[in-house]
N, C-alpha and C positions, 0 to 999 in steps of 0.2 A: 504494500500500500504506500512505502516511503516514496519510492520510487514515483509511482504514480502522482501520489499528492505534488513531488514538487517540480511535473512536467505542467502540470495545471497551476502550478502557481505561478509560473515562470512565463505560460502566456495569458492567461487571466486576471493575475496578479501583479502585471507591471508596473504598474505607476507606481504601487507603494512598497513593493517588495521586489527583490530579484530571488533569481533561481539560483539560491545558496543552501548550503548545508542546513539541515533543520537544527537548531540550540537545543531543544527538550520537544520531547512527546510527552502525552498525557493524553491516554486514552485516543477517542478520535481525533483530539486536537494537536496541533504542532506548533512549537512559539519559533519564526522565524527571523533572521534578520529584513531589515526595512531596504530599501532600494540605497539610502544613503547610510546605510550602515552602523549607522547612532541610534537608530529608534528599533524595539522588537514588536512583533505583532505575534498577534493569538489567532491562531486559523484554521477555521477547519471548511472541509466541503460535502455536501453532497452528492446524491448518484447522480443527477444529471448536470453536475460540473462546476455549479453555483457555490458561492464562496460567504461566511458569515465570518467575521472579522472584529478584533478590537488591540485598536495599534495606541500606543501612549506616546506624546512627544517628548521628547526630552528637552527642546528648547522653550516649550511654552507648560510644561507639566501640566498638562490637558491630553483625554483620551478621549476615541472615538469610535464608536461602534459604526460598520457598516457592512450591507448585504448587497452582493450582485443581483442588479434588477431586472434584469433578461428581458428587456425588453427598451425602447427608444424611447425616453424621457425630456423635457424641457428641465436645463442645466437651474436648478435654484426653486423650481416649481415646489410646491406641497404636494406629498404625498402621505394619504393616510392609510396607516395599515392597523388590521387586526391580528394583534401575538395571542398564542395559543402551548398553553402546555398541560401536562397533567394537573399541576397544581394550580394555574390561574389561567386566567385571560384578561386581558387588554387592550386598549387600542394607543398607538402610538402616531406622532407624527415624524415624518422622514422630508429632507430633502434631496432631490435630485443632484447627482452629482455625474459627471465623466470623468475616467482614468483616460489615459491614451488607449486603453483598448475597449471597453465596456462601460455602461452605465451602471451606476450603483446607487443603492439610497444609502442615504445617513441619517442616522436616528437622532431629534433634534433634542429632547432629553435625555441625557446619557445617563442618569443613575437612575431614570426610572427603568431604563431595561438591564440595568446591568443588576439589579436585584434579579428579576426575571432569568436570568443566562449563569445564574447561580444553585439551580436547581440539577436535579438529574433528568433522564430521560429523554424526551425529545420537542423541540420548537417549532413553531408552526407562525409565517407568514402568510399574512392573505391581501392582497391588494389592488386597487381597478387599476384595470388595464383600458382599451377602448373596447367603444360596444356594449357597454354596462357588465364584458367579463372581471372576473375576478382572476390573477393568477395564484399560486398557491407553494410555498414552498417549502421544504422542510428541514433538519438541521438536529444532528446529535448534539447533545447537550453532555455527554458521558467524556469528564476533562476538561470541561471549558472553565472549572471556578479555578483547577491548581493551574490553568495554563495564562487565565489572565490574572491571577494575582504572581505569576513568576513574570508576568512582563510590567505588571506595577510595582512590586519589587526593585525591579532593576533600571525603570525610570526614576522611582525616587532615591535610589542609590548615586544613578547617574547625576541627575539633577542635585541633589543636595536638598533638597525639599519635600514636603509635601505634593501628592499629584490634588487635580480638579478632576471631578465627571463631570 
C-alpha cells in the first residue's frame, strides 16, 4: 500500500507535498513531508484516489484541513458539506481551492472538524455538485488522531510555539 499511496500523492498531491519518503505511518494514514520540506502533512486516501489531509504551517503555526473535490469548483466559492460518522454528524463549511493539479475544498473551521477526525472508524462527505447531485465521499479514520497530532507535535517543536486551528 506504501508504495501505492505515494504514487498518488506524488501526482494528486503536488502543490503541497512531493513524492518523498513517508516520516511515520499510522494505520491508514501517512505523515509526509510538504513540497517545501519544512511543513509535514497527515494523509491518507481513499479507493477511488481522493485525498483527506491536515498539513500544519510552521511559519504561521496554523493548520488546515483539506479534501480533494473531484470535481471543477469556483476558486474561493462556498461550499457546504455534510460530515458523517458513527459517532456524529454535521454540517460544515468549505472553501474552494486549486493545487496545480486538482480542486480541493478547505474546511473553513478547523477545530470544529478536527474534533470530528478524532474519532475511529470511518468519515463520510456529502456535497452538491450541479444538477441538484450530491457527491459522496468517504475516508478511514483508523490513525488519523496519532498521525495528526505527530504533525502538531513537530510544528510546535519547529515553530517554538503554540499551533492555531
Amino acid at each position: 500500500m506504501t508504495k501505492f499511496f505515494m504514487t498518488i500523492v506524488g501526482v494528486a498531491f503536488s502543490s503541497l507535498a512531493a513524492a518523498s519518503a513517508v516520516v511515520e505511518t499510522f494505520s491508514d494514514w501517512s505523515v509526509i513531508h510538504a513540497k517545501d520540506s519544512v511543513d509535514l502533512i497527515a494523509i491518507t486516501q481513499n479507493k477511488a484516489g481522493g485525498y483527506l489531509a491536515f498539513r500544519c504551517f510552521v511559519d504561521t503555526q496554523k493548520c488546515v484541513h483539506v479534501f480533494s473535490a473531484g470535481f471543477e469548483c469556483k476558486v474561493g466559492a462556498a461550499v457546504p458539506v455534510l460530515v458523517n460518522t458513527p459517532a456524529s454528524a454535521l454540517s460544515v463549511q468549505t472553501s474552494c481551492a486549486s493545487n496545480s493539479v486538482e480542486y480541493e475544498l478547505r474546511v473553513d473551521d478547523q477545530s470544529q472538524i478536527h474534533e470530528v477526525l478524532q474519532q475511529d472508524g470511518v468519515i463520510g462527505f456529502a456535497f452538491p455538485i450541479n444538477s441538484g447531485l450530491f457527491k459522496v465521499v468517504r475516508y478511514s479514520l483508523e490513525g488519523a488522531s496519532e498521525a495528526m497530532g505527530y504533525v502538531k507535535k513537530y510544528t510546535v517543536e519547529q515553530a517554538a510555539t503554540e499551533i492555531l486551528l
